[in-house]
N, CA, C and O atoms as a DFTB+ gen file, in Angstrom:
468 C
 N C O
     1  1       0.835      -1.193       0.000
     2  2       0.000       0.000       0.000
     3  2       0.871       1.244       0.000
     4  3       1.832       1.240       0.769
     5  1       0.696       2.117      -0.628
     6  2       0.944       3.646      -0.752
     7  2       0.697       4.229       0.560
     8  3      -0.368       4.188       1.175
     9  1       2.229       4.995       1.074
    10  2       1.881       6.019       2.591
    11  2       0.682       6.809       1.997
    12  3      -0.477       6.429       2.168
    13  1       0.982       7.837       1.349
    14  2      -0.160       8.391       0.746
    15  2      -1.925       8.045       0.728
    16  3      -2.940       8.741       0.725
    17  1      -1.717       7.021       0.721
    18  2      -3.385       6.303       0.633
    19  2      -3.680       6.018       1.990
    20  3      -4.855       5.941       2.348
    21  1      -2.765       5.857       2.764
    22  2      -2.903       5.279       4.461
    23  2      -3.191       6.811       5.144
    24  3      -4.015       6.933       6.050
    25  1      -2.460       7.910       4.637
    26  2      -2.348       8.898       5.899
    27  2      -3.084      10.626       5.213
    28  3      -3.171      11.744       5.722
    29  1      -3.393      10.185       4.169
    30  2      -3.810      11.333       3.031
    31  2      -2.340      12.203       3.304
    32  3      -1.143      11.955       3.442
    33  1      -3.127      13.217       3.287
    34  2      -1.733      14.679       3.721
    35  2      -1.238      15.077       4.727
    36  3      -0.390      15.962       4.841
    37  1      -1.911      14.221       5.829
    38  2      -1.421      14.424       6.696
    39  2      -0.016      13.848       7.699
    40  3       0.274      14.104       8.867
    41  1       0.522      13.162       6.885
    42  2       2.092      12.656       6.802
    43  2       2.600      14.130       6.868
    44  3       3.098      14.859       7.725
    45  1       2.156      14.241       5.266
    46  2       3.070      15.708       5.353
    47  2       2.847      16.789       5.854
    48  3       3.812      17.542       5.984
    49  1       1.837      17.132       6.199
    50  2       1.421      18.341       7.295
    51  2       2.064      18.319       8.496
    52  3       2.536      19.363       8.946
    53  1       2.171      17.086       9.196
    54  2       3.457      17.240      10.190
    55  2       4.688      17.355      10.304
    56  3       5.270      17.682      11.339
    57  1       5.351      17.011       8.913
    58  2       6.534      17.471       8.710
    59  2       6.630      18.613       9.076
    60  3       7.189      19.055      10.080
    61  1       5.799      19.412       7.846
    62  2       5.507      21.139       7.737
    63  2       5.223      21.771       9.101
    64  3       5.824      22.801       9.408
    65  1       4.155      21.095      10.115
    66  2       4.299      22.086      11.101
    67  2       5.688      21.702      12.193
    68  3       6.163      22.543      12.956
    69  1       6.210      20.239      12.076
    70  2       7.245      20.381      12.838
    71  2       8.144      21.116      12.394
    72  3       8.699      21.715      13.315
    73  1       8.671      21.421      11.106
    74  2       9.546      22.675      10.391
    75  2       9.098      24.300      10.674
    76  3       9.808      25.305      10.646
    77  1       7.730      24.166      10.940
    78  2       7.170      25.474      11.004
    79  2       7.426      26.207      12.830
    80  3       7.448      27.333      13.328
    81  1       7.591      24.643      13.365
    82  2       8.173      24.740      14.860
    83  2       9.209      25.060      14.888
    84  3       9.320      25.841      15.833
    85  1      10.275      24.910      14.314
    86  2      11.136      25.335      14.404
    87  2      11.656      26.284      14.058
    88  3      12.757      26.622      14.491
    89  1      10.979      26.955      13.180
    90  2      11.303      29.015      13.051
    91  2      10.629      29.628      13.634
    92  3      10.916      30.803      13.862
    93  1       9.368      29.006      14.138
    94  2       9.255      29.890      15.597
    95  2       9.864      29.891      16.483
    96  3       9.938      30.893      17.194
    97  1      10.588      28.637      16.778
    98  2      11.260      28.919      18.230
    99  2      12.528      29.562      17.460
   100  3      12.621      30.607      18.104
   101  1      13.374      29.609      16.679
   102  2      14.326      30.153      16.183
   103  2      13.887      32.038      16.559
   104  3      14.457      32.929      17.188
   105  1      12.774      31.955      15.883
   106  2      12.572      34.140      16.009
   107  2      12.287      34.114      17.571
   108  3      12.945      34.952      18.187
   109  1      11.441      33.323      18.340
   110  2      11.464      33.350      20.241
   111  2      13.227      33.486      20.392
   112  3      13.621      34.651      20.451
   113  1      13.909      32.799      20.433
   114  2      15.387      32.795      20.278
   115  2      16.211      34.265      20.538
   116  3      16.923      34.929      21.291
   117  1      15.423      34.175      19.140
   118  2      16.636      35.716      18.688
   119  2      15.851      37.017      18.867
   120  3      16.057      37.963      18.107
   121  1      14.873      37.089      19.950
   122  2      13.823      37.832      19.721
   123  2      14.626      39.201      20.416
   124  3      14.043      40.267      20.218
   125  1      15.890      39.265      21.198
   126  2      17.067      40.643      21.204
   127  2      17.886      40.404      20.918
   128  3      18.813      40.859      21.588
   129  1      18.217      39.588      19.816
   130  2      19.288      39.683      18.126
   131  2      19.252      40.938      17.604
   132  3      18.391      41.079      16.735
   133  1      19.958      41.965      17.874
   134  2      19.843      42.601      16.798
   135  2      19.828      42.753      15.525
   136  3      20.570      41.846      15.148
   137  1      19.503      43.255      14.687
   138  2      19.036      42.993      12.864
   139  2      18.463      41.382      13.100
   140  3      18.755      40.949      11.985
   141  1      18.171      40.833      13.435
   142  2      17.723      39.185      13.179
   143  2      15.824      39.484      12.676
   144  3      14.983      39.855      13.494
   145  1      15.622      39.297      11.670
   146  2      14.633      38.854      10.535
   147  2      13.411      37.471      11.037
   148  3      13.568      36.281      10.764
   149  1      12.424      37.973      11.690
   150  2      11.388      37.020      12.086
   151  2      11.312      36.398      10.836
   152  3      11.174      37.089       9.826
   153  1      11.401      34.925      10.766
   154  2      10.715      33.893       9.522
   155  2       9.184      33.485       9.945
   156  3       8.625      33.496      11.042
   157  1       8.690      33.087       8.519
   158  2       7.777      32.390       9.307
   159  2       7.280      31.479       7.606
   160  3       7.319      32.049       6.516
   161  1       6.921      30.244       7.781
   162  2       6.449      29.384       6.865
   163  2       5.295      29.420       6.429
   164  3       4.408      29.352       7.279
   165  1       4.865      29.545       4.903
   166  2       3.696      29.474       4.045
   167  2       2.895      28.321       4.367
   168  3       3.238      27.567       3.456
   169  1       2.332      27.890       4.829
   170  2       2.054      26.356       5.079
   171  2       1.829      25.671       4.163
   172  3       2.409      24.630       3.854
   173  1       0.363      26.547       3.276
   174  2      -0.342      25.870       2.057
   175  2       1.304      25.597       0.825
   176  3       1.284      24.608       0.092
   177  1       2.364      26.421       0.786
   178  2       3.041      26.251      -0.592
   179  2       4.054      25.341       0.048
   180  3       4.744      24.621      -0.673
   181  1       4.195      25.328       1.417
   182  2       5.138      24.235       2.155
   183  2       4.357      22.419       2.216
   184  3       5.011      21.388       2.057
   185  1       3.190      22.476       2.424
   186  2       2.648      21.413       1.926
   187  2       2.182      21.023       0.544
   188  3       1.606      19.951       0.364
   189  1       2.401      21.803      -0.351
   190  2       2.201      21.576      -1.610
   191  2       4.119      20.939      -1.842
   192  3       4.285      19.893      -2.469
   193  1       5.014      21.489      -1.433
   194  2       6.145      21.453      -1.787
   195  2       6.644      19.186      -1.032
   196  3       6.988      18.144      -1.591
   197  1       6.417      19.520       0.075
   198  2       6.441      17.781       1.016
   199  2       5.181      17.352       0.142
   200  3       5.809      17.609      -0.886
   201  1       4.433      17.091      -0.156
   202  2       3.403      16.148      -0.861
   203  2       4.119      16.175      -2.174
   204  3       3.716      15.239      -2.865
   205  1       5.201      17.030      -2.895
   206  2       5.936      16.850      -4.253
   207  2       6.380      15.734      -4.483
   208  3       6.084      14.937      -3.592
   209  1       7.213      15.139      -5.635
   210  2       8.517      14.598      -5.463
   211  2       9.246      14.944      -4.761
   212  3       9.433      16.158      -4.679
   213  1      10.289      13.673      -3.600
   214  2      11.689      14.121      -3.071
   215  2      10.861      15.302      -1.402
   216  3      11.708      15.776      -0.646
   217  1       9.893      15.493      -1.194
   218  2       9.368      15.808      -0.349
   219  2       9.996      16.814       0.133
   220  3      10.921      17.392      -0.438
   221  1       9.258      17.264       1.884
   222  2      10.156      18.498       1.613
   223  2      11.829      18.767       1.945
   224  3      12.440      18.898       3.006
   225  1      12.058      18.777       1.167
   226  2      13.594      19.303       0.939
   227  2      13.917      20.594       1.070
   228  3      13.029      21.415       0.843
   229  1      15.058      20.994       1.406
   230  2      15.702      22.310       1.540
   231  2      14.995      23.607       0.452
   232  3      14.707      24.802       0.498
   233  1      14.965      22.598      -0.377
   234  2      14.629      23.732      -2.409
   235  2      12.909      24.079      -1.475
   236  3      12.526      25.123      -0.948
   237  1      12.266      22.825      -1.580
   238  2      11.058      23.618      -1.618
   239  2      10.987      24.230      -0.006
   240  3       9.798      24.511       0.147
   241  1      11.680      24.538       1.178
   242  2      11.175      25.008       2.560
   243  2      11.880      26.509       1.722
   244  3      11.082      27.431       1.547
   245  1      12.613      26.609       1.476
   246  2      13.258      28.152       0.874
   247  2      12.133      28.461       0.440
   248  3      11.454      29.095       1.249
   249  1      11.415      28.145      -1.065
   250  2       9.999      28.798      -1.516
   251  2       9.054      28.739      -0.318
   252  3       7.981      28.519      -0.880
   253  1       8.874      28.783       0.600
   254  2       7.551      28.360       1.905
   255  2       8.300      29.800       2.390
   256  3       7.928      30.793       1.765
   257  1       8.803      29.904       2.911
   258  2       9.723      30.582       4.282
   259  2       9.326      32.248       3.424
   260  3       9.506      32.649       2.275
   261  1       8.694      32.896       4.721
   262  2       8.693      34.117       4.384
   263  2       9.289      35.070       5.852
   264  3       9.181      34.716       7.026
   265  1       9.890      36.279       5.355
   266  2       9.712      37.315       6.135
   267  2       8.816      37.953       6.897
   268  3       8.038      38.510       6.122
   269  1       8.461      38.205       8.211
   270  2       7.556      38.532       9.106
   271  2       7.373      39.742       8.694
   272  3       8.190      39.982       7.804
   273  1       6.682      40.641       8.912
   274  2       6.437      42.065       8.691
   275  2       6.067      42.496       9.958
   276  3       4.895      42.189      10.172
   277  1       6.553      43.045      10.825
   278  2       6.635      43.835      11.847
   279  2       5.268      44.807      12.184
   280  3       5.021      45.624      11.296
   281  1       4.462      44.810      13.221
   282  2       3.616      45.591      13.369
   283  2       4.265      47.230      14.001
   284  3       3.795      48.332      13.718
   285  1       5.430      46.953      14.889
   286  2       5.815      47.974      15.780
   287  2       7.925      47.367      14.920
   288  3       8.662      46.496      15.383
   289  1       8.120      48.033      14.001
   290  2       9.314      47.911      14.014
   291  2      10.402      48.510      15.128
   292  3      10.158      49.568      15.708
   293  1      11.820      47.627      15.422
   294  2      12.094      47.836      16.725
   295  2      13.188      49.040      15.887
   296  3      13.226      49.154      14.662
   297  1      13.979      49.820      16.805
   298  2      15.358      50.603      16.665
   299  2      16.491      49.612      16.026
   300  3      17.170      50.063      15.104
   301  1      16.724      48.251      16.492
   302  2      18.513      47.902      16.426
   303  2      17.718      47.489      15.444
   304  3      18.794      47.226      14.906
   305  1      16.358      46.949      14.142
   306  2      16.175      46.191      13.054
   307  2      16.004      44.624      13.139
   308  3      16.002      43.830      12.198
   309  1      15.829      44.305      14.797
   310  2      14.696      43.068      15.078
   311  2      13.551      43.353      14.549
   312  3      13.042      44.473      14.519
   313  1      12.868      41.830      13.881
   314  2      11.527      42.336      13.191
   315  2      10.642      41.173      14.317
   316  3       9.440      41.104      14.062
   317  1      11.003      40.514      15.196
   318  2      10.758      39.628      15.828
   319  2       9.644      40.408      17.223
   320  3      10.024      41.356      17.909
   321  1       8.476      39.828      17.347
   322  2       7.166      40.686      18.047
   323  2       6.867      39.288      18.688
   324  3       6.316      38.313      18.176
   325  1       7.604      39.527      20.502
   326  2       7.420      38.256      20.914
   327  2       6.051      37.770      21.260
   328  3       5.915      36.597      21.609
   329  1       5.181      38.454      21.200
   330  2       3.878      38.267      21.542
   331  2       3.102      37.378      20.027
   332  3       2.504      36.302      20.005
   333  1       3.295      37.967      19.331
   334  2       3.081      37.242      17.717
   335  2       3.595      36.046      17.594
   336  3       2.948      35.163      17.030
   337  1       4.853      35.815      18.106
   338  2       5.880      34.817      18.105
   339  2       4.822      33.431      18.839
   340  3       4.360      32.338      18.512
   341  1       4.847      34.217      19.818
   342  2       4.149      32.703      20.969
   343  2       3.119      32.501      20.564
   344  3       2.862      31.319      20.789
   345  1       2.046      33.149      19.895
   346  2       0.704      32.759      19.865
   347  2       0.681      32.032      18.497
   348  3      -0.157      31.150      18.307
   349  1       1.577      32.376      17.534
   350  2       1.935      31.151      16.447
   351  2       2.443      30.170      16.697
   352  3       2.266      29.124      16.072
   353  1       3.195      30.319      17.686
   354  2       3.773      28.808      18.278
   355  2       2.909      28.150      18.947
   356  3       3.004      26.935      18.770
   357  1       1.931      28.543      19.794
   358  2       0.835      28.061      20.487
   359  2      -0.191      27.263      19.575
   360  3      -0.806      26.229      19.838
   361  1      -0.197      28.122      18.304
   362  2      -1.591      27.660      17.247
   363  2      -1.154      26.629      16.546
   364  3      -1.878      25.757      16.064
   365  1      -0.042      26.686      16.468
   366  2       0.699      25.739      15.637
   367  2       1.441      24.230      16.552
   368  3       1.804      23.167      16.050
   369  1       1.466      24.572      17.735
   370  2       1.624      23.671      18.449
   371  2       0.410      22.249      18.820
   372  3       0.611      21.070      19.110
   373  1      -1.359      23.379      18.565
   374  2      -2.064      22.963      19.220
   375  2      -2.482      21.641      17.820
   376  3      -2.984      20.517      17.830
   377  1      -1.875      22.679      16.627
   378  2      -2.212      21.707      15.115
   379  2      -1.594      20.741      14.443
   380  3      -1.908      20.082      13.452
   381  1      -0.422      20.768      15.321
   382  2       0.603      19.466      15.320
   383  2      -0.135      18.327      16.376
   384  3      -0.342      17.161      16.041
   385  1      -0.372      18.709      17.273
   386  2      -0.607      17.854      18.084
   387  2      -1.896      16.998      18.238
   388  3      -2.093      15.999      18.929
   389  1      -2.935      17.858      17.169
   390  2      -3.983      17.406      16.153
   391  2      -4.124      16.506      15.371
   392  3      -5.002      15.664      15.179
   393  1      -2.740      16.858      14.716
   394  2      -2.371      16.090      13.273
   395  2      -1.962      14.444      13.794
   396  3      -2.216      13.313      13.379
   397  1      -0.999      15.177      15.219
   398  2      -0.210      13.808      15.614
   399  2      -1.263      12.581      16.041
   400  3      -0.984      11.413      15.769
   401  1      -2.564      12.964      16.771
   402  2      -3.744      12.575      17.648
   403  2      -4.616      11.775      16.216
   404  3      -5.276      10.745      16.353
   405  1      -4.411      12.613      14.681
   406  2      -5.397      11.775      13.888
   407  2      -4.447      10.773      13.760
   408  3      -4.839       9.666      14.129
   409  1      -3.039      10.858      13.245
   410  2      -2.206       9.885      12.827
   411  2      -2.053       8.411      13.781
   412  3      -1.803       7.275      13.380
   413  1      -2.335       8.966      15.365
   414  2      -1.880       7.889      16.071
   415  2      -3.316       7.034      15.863
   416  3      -3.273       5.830      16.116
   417  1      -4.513       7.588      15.436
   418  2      -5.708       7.094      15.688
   419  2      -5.903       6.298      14.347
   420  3      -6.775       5.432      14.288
   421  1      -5.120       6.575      13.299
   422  2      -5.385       6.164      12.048
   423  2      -4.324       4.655      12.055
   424  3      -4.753       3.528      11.810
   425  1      -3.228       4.911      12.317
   426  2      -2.108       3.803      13.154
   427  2      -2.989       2.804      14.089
   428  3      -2.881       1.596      13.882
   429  1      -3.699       3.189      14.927
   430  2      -4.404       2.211      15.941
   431  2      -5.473       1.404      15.209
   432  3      -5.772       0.338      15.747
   433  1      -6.024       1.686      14.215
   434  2      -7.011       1.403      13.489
   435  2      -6.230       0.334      12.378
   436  3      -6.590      -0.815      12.633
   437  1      -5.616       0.365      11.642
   438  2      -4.373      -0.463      10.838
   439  2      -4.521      -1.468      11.433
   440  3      -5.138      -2.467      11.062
   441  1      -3.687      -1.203      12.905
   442  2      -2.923      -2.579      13.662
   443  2      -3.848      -3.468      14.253
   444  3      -3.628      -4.676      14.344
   445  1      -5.325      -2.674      14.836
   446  2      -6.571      -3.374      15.357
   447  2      -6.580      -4.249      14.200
   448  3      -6.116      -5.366      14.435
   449  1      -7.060      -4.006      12.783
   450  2      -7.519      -4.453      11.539
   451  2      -6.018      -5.599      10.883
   452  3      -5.943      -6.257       9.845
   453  1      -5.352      -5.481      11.641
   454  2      -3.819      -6.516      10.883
   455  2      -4.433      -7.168      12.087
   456  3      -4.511      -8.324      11.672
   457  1      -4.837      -7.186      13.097
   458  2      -5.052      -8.193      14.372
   459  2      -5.962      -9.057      14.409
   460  3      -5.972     -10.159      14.958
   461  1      -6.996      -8.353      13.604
   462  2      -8.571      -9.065      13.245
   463  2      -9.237      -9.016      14.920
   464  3      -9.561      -9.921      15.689
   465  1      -9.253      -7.761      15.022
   466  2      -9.955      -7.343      16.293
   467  2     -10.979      -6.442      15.589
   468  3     -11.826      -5.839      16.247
């Protein structure tokens, strides 16, 4: 059987938000870096890019990855707004852990059905 047919998109949606976890905590990080550039990931062109060929790879997270735009730009040229920061990490935390909750439920369902339970 095809991963694909077992997990739809949502294989790759957790890639994407575990990648997407990790430039949030990267801009939390550097949030008094001076000049340091809040990122933040496209989701929809980052999961179009992991559902590709060769999945997601370096080539397609570069096309995903955008620049934050600053509501209150700071003096030293941090674009990083720690309050913005956490509540994307929060939303995105709560949708990983979503994703992870269908996957384990879709997994439990498999192994019941390989058991003949």
């Amino acid at each position: 059987m095809n991963e694909n047919s077992l997990f739809g998109v949502h294989g790759a949606a957790l890639q994407v938000r575990s990648q997407r976890m990790g430039l949030l905590a990267s801009n939390i990080a550097n949030a008094s870096t001076p000049g340091f550039k809040a990122k933040d990931l496209d989701f929809q062109v980052a999961l179009q890019a992991a559902e590709g060929p060769g999945g997601l790879s370096a080539n397609g997270m570069s096309g995903a990855v955008r620049y934050r735009n600053p509501m209150q730009p700071s003096i030293d040229g941090n674009t990083v707004e720690l309050s913005t920061e956490q509540t994307a990490f929060a939303e995105n935390a709560v949708q990983y852990q979503t994703t992870l909750s269908f996957l384990n439920g879709r997994i439990s369902t498999i192994t019941r059905a390989l058991r003949g339970e």
